[in-house]
FIMI-944777 format. One record per residue (C-alpha): residue in three letters; x, y negated, z. Coordinates in nm, 4 decimals. Each point is the difference from the previous one (the first is absolute). Example, Ala and Ser with C-alpha at 12.3 -4.5 7.8 and 13.67 -1.06 7.14 Angstrom:
BEGIN
<atom res="ALA" px="1.2300" py="0.4500" pz="0.7800"/>
<atom res="SER" px="0.1370" py="-0.3440" pz="-0.0660"/>
END
This chain:
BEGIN
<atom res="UNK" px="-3.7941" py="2.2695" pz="0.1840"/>
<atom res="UNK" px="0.0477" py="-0.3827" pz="0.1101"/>
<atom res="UNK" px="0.0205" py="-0.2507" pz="-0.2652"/>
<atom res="UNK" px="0.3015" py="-0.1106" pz="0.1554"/>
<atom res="UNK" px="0.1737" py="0.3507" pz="-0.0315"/>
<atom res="UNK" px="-0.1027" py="0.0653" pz="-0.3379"/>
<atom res="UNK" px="0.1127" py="-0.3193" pz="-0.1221"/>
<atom res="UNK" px="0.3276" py="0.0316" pz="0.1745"/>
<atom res="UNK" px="0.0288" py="0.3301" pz="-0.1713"/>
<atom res="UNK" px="-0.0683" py="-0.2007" pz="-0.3243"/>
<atom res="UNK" px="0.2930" py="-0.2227" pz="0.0557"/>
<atom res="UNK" px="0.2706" py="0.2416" pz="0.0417"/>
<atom res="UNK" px="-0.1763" py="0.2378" pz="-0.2576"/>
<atom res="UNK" px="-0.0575" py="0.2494" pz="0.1737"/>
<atom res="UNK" px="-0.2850" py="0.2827" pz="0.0652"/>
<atom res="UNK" px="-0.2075" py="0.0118" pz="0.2533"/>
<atom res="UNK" px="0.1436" py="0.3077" pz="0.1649"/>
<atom res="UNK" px="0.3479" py="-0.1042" pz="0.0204"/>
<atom res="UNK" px="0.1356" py="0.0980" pz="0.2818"/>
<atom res="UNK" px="0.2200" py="-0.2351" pz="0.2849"/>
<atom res="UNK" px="0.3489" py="0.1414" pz="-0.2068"/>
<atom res="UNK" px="-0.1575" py="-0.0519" pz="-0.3459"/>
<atom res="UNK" px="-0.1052" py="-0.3904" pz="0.0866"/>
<atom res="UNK" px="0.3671" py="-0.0707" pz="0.2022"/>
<atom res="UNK" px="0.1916" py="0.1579" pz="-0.3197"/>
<atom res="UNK" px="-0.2112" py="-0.1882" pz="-0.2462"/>
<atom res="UNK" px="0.0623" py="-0.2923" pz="0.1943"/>
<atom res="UNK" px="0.3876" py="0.0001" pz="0.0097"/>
<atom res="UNK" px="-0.0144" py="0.0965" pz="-0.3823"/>
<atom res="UNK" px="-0.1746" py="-0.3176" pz="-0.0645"/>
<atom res="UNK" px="0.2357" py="-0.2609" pz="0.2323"/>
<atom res="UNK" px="0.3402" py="0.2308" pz="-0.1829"/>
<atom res="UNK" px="-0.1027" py="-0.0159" pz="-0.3207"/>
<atom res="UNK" px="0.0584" py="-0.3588" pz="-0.0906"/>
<atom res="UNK" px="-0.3468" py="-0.0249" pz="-0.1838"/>
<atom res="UNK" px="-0.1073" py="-0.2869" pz="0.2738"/>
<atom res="UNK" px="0.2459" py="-0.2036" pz="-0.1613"/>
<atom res="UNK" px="-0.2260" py="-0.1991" pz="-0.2310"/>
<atom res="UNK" px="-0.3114" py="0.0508" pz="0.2308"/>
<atom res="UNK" px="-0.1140" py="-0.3069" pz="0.1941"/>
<atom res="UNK" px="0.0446" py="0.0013" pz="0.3707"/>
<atom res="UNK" px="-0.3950" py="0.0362" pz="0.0510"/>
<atom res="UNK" px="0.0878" py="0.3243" pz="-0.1701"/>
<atom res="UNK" px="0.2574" py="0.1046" pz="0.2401"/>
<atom res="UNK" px="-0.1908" py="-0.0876" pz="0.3054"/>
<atom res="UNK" px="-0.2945" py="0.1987" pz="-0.0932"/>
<atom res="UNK" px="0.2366" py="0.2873" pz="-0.0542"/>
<atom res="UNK" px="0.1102" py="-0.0168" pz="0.3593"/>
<atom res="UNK" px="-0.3966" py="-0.0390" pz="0.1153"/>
<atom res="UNK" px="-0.0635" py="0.3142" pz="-0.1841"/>
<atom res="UNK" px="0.2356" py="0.1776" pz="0.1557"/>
<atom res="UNK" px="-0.0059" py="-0.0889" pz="0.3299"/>
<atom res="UNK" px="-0.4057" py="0.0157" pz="-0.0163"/>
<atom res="UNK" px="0.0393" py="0.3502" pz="-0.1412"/>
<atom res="UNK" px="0.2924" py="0.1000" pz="0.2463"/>
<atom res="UNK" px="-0.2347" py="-0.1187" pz="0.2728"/>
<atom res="UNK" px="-0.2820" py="0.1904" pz="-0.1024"/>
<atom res="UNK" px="0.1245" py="0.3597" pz="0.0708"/>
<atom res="UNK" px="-0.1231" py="0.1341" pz="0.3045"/>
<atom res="UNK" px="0.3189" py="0.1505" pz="0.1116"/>
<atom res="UNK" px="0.1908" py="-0.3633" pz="0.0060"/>
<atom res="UNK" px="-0.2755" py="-0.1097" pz="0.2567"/>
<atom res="UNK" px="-0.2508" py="0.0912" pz="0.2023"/>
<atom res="UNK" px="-0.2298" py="-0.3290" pz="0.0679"/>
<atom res="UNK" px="-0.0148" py="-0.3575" pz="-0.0658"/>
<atom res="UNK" px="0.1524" py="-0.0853" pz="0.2690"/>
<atom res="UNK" px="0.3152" py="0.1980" pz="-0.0811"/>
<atom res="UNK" px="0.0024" py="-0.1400" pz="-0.3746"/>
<atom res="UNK" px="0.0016" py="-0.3573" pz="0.1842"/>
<atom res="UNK" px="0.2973" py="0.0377" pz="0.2123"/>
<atom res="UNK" px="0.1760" py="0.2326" pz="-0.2293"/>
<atom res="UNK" px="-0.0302" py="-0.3164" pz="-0.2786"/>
<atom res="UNK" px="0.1134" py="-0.2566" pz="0.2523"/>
<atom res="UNK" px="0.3029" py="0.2098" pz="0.1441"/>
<atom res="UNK" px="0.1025" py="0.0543" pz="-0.3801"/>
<atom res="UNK" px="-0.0479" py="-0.3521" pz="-0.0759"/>
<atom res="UNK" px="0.1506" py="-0.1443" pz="0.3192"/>
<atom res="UNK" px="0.3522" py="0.2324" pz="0.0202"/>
<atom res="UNK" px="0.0368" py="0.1591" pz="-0.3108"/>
<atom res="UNK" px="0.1440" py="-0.0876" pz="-0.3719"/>
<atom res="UNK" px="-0.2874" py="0.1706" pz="-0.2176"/>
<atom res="UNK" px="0.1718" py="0.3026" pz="-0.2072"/>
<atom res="UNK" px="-0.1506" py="-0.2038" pz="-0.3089"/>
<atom res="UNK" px="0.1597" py="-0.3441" pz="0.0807"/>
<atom res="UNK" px="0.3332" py="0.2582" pz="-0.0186"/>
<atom res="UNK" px="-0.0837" py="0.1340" pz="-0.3188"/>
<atom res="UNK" px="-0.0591" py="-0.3248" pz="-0.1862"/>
<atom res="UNK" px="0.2969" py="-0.1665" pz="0.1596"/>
<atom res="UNK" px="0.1819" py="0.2828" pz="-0.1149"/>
<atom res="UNK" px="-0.1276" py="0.0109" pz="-0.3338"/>
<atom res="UNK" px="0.0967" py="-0.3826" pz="-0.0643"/>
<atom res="UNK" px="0.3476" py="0.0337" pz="0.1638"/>
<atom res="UNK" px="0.1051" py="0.3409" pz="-0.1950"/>
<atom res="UNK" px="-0.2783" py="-0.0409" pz="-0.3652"/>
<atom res="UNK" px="0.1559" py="0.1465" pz="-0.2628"/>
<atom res="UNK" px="-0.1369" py="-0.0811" pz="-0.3715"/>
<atom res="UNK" px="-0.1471" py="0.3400" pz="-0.1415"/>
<atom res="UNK" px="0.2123" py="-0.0866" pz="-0.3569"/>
<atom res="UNK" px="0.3267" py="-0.2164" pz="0.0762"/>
<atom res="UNK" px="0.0784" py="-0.1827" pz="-0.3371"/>
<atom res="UNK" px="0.3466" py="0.0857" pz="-0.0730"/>
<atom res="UNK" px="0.0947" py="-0.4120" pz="-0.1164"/>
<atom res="UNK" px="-0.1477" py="-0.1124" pz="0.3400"/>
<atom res="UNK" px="0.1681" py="0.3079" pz="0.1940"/>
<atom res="UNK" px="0.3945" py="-0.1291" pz="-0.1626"/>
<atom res="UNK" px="-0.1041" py="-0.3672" pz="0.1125"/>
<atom res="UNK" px="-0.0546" py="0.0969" pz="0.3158"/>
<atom res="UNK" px="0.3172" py="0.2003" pz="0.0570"/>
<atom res="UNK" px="0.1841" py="-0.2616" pz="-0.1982"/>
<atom res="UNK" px="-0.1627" py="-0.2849" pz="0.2592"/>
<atom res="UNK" px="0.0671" py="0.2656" pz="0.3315"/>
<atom res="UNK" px="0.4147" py="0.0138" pz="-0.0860"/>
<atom res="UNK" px="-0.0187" py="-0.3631" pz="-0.0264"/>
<atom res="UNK" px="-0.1596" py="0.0158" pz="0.3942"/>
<atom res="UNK" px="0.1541" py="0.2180" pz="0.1171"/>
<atom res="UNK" px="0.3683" py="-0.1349" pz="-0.0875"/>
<atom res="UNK" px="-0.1029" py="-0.3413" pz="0.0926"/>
<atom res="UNK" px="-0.1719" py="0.0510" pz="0.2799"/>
<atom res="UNK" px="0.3758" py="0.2175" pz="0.1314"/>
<atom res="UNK" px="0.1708" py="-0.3184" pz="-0.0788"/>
<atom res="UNK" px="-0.2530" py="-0.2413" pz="0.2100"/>
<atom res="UNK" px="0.0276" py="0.2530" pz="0.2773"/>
<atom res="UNK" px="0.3722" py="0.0090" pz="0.0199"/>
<atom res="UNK" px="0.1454" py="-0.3764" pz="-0.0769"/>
<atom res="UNK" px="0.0215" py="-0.1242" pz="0.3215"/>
<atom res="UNK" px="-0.2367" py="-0.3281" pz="0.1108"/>
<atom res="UNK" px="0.2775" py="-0.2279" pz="0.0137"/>
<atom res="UNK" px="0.0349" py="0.0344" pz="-0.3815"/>
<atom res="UNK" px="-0.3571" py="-0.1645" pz="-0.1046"/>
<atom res="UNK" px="0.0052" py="0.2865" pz="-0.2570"/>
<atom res="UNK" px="-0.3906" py="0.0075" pz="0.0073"/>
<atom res="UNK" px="-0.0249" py="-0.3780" pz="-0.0174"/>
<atom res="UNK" px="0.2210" py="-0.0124" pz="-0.3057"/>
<atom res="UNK" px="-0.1338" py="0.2645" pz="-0.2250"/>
<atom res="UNK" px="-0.2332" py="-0.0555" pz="-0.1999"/>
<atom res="UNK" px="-0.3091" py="0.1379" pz="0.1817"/>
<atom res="UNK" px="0.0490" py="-0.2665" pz="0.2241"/>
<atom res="UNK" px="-0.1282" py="-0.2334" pz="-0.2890"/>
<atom res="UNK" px="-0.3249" py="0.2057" pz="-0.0046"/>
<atom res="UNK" px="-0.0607" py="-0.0168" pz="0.3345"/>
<atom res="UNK" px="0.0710" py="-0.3899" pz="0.0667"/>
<atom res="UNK" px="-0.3387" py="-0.1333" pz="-0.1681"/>
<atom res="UNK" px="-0.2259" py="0.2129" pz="0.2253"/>
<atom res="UNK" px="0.2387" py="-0.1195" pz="0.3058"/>
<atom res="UNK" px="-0.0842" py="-0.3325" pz="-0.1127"/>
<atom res="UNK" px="-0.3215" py="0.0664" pz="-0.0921"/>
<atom res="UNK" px="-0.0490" py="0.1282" pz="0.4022"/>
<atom res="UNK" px="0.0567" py="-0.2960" pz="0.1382"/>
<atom res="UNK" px="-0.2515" py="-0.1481" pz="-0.2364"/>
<atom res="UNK" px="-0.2781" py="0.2666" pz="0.0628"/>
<atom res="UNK" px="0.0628" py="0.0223" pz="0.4312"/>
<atom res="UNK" px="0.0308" py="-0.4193" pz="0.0237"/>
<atom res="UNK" px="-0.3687" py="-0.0895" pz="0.1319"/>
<atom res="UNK" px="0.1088" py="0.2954" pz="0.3040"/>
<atom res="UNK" px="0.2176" py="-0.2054" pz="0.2011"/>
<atom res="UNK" px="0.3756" py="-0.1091" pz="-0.0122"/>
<atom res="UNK" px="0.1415" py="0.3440" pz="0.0594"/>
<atom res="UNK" px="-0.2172" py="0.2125" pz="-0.2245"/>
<atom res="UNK" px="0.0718" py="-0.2448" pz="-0.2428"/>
<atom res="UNK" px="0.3809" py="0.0307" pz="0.0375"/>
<atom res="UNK" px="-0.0415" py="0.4090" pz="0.0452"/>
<atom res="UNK" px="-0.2167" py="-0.0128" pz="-0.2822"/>
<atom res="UNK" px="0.2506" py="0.0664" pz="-0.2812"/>
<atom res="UNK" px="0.1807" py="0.2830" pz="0.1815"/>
<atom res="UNK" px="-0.3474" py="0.1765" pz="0.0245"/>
<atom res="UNK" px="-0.1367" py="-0.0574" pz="-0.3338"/>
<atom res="UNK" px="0.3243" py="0.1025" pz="-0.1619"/>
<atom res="UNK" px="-0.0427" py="0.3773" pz="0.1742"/>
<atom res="UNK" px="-0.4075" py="-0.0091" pz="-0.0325"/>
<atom res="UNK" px="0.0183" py="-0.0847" pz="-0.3619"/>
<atom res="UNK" px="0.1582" py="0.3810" pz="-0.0342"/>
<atom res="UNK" px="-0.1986" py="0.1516" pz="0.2333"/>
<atom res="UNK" px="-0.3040" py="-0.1472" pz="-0.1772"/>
<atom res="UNK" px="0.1353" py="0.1644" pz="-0.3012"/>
<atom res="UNK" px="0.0485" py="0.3364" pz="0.1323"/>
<atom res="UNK" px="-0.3314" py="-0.0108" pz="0.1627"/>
<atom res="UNK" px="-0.1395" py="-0.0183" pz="-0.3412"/>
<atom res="UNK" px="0.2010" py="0.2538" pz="-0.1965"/>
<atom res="UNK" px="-0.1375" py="0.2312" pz="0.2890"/>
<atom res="UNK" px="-0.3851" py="-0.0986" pz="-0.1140"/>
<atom res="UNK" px="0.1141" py="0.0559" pz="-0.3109"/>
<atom res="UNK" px="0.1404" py="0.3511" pz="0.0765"/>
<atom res="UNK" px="0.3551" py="-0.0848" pz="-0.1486"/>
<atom res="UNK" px="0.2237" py="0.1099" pz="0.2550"/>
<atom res="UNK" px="0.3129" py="-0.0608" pz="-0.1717"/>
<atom res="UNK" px="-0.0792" py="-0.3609" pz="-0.0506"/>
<atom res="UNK" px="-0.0808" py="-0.0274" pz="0.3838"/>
<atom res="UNK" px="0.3042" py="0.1218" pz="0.0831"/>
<atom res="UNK" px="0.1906" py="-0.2740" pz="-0.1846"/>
<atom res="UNK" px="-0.2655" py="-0.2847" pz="0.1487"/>
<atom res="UNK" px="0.1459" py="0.1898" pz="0.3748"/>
<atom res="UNK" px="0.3723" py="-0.0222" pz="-0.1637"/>
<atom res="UNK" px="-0.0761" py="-0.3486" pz="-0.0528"/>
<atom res="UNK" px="-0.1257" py="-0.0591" pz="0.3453"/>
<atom res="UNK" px="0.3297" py="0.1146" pz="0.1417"/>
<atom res="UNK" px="0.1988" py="-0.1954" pz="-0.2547"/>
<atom res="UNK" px="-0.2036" py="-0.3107" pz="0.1062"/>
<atom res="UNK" px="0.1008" py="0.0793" pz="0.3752"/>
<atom res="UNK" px="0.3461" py="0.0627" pz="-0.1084"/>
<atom res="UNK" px="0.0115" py="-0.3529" pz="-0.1806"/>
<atom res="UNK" px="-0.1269" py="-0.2060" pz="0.2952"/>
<atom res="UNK" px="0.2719" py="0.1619" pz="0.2417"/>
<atom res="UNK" px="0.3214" py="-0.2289" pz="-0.1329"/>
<atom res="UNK" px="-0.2865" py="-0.3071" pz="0.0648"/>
<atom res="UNK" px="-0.0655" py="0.1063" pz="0.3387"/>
<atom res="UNK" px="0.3522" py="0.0830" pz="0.0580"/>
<atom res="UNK" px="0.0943" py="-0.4023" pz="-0.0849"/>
<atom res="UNK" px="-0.2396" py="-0.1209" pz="0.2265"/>
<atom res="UNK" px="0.2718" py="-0.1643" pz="0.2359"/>
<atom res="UNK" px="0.2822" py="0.0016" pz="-0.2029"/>
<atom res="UNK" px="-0.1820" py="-0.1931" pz="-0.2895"/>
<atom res="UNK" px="0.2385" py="0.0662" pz="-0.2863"/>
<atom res="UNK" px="-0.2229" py="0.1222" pz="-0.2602"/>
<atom res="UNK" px="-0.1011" py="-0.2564" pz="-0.2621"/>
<atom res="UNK" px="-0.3705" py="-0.0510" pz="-0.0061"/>
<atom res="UNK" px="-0.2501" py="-0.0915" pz="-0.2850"/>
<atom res="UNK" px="0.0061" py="-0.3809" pz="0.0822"/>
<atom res="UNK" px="0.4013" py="0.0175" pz="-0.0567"/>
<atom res="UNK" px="0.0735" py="-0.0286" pz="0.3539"/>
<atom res="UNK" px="0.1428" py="0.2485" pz="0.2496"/>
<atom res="UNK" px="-0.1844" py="0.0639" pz="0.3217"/>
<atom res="UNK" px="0.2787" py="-0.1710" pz="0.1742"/>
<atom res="UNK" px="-0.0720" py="-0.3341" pz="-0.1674"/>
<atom res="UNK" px="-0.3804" py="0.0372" pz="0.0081"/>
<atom res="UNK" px="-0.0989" py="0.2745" pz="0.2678"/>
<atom res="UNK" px="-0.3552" py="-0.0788" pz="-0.0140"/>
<atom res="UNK" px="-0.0103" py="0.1117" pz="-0.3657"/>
<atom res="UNK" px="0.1274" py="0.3506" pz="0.1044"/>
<atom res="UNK" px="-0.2839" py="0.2650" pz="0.0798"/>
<atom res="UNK" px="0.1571" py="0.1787" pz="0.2539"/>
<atom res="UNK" px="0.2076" py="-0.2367" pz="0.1713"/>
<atom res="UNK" px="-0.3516" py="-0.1644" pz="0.0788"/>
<atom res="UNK" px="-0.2047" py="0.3335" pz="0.0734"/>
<atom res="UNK" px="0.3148" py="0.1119" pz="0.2228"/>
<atom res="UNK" px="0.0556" py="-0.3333" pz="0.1685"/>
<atom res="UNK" px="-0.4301" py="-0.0048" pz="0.0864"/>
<atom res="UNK" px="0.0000" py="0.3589" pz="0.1776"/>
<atom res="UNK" px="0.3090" py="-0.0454" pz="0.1703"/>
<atom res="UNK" px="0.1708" py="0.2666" pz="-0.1904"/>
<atom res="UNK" px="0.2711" py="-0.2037" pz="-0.1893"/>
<atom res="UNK" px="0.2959" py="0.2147" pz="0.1563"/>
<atom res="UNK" px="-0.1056" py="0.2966" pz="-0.1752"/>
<atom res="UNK" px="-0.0657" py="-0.0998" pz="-0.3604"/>
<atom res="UNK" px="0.2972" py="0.2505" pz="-0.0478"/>
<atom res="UNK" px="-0.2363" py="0.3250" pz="0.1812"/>
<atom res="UNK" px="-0.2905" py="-0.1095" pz="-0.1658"/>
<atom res="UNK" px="0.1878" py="0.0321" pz="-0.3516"/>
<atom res="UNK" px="0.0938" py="0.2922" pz="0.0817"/>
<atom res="UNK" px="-0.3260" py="0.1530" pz="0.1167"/>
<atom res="UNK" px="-0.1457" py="-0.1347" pz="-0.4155"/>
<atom res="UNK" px="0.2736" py="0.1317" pz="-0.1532"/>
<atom res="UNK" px="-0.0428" py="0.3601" pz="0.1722"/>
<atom res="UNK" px="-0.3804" py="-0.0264" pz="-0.0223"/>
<atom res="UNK" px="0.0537" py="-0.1178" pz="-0.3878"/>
<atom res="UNK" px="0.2925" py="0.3326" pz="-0.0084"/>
<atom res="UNK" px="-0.2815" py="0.2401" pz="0.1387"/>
<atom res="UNK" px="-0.2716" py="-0.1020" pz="-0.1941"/>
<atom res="UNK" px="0.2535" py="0.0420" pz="-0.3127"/>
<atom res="UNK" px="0.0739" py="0.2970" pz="0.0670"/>
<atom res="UNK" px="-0.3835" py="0.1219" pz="0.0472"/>
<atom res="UNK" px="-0.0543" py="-0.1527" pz="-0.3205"/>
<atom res="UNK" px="0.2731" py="0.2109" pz="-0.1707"/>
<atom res="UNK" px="-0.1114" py="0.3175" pz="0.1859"/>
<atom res="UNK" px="-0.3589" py="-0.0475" pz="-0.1255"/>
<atom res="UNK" px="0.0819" py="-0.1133" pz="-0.3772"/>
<atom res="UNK" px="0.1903" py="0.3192" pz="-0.0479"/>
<atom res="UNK" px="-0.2573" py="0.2334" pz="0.1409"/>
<atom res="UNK" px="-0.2338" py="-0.1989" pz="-0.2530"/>
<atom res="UNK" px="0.2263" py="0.0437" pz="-0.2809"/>
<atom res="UNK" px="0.0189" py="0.3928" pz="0.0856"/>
<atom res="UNK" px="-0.3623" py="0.0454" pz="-0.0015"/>
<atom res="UNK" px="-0.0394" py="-0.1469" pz="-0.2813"/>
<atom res="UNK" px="0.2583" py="0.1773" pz="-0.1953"/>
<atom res="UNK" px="-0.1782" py="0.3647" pz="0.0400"/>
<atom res="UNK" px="-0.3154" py="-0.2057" pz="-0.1277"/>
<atom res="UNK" px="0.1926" py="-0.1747" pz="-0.3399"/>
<atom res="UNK" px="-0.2386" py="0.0306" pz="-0.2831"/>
<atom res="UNK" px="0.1513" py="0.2352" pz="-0.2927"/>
END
């Protein structure tokens, strides 16, 4: 037998004999079972090599070179690879074998807070400045301001856009790497977050001509409209007379992604309750 095969067959432990079935179920135990967790990511791509070298190997999948060639680059070309599906699937829905019971109460305890906050930031109207008042509005100013900081050397709009986007990629970075770290639950809160953050901006884009809301320097954007974010980005794409349509677009965008958030957290929670450790 090739080296190649055989060592293949190492990898995914199994014998030499094992038939197309045996190495495809093997496979999909392996990318289920959670066990890559701690492995490095050389680990998982020399999972997939295995498999696909293996899967390749069977005479009944091809017939020549030529057809192993063209049956790679059609898979590769127009196809999402059943094992990219798996693993997404296995970060999005991971479930801890043994849910600590202290950590499962926090999280339900943290998912009532969400969910009945995020149903009042979904129903006050924009006009209120609900989202700009409370108090996760003082969380997300220093990464606005930090924004402008961070996007400055990119040119005068980037740098005035700049706090807007940091203050939605700051959760998104943080649900990116709950995900990595196979904590669902926590990534569900970073995307509640990102929809709060969108929710939040909406009474600032909303005030882009009117100018009424009092800004950090202590000035309205009446009395100094160059120090108001949106009045500027508006006024620069020619979009100014719909600050109010734009709002409204964030705060449904911010409402969906809410809701998303809530749907996911609570499917989390569920798994994990069948899996609470006795």
């Amino acid at each position: 037998m090739d080296d190649i095969i055989r060592r293949c067959h190492e990898i995914l432990h199994l014998p030499e004999t094992a038939t197309r079935e045996e190495v495809r179920e093997t496979y999909n135990k392996i990318i289920h079972s959670g066990d890559l967790r701690k492995e490095e990511w050389e680990k998982t791509k020399e999972i997939d090599w295995a498999y696909e070298t293996l899967m390749r190997s069977f005479p009944e999948t091809v017939k020549n070179n030529r057809q192993i060639s063209s049956h790679f680059i059609r898979k590769t070309a127009f196809a999402i690879d059943d094992s990219l599906i798996a693993r997404l699937k296995n970060l999005i829905f991971a479930v801890e074998e043994k849910t600590n019971p202290l950590y499962f109460c926090g999280r339900v305890i943290l998912f009532l807070g969400a969910f009945i906050w995020g149903w009042v930031f979904i129903f006050e109207p924009i006009a209120s400045n609900y989202a700009g008042e409370s108090f996760l509005h003082l969380i997300n100013l220093p990464f606005h301001e930090a924004g402008h900081i961070f996007f400055s050397p990119f040119g005068r709009f980037l740098h005035v856009l700049g706090g807007s986007l940091l203050q939605v990629i700051i959760p998104a970075v943080c649900l990116v790497a709950f995900l990595i770290r196979r904590e669902p639950f926590s990534a569900a809160i970073g995307l509640w977050w990102m929809g709060q953050s969108l929710i939040d901006m909406a009474p600032y884009i909303n005030d882009a001509r009117a100018g009424q809301l009092m800004l950090i320097g202590g000035v309205t954007g009446q009395e100094a409209p160059d120090f108001h974010d949106w009045n500027v980005l508006l006024s620069m794409t020619g979009l100014l007379n719909y600050d109010g349509v734009i709002a409204h677009l964030a705060k449904y965008f911010g409402v969906l992604l809410i809701l998303l958030a809530l749907l996911w957290g609570g499917y989390s929670l569920l798994a994990q309750h069948k899996n609470l450790r006795s």
